[in-house]
C-alpha positions as CSV (number, residue, x, y, z in Angstrom):
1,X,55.8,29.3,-158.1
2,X,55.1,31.0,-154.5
3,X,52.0,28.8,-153.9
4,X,50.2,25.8,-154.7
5,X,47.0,24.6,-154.5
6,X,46.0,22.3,-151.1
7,X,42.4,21.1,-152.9
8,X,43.9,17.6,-154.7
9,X,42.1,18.7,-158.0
10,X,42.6,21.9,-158.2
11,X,46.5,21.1,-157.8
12,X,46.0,18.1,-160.7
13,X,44.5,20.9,-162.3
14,X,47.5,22.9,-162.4
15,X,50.3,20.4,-162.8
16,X,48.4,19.3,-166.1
17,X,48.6,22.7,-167.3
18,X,51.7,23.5,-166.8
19,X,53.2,19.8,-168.0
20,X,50.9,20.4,-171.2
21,X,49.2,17.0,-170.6
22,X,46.4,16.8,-172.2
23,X,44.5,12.9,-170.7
24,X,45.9,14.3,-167.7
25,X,44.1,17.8,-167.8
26,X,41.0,16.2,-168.7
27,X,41.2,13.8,-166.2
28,X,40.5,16.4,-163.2
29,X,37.4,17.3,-164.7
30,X,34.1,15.9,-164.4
31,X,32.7,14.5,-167.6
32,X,30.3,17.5,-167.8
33,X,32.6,20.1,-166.7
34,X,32.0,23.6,-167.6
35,X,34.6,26.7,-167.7
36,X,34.0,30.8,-168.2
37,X,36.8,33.0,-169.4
38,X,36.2,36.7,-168.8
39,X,32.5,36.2,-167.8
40,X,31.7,34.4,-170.7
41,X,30.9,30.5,-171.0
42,X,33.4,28.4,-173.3
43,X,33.3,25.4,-174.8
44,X,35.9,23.8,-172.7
45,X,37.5,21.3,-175.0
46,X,37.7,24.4,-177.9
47,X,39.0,27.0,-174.9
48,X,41.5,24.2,-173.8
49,X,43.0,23.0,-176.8
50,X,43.3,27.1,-178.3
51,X,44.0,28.7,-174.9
52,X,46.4,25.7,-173.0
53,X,47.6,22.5,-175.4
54,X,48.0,24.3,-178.9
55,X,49.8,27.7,-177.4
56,X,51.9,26.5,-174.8
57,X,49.8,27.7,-171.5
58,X,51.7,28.1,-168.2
59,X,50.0,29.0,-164.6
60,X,52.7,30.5,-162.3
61,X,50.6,30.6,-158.8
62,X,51.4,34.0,-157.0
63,X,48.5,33.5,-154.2
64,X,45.6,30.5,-153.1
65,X,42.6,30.9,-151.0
66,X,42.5,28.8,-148.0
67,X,39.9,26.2,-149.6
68,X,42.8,26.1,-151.9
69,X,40.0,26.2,-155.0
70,X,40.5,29.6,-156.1
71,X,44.0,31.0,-157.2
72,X,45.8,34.3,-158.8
73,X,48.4,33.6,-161.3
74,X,50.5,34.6,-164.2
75,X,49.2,33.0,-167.1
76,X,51.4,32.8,-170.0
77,X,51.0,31.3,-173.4
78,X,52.0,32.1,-176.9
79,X,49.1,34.1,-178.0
80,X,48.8,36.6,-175.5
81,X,51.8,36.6,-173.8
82,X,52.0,36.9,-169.3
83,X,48.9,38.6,-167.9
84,X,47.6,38.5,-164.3
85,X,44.6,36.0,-164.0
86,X,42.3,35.1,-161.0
87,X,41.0,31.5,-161.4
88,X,38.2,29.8,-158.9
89,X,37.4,26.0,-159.1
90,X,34.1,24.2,-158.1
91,X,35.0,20.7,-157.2
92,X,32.5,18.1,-157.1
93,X,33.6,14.5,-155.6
94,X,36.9,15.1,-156.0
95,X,37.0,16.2,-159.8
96,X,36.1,19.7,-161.6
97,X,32.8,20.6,-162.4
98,X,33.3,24.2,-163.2
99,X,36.2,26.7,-163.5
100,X,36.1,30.1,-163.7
101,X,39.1,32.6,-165.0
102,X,39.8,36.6,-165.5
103,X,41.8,38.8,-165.8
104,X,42.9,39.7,-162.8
């Protein structure tokens, strides 16, 4: 990992991906946090569980916008493999309220 994220969230965020922690992912969000993937609104809990906890997900951070809330990385996981993803976080008192990912 080149970069990491200097917004406290996003940066929970990350570390819960990529440890595969599941209370600990969850725990950066807000209760009604809401996610898109590819433009299209997910249910987050489904997405997670399909896309992170049940496939193995991995974010290796290649660049971070100053705001450290929005991110490119290498996102790897046992369905699809590596592919080159843009992610941008809203953060609302200090938890998740909304992510957004792509490809990138």
């Amino acid at each position: 990992m080149t970069a990491y994220p200097s917004d406290p969230a996003v940066a929970a965020f990350v570390t819960a991906v990529n440890a595969g922690d599941k209370a600990a992912f969850f725990a950066t969000l807000t209760d009604d946090a809401t996610m898109s993937d590819d433009g299209s609104d997910r249910d987050l809990s489904a997405w997670a569980e399909r896309e992170i906890f049940s496939s193995n997900g991995r974010m290796d951070i290649e660049d971070v916008s100053p705001d450290g809330r929005a991110l490119t990385a290498t996102y790897t996981n046992a369905t699809w493999g590596g592919m080159r993803t843009r992610w941008a976080f809203t953060v609302t008192d200090g938890h998740i309220s909304r992510f957004e990912t792509e490809q990138a």
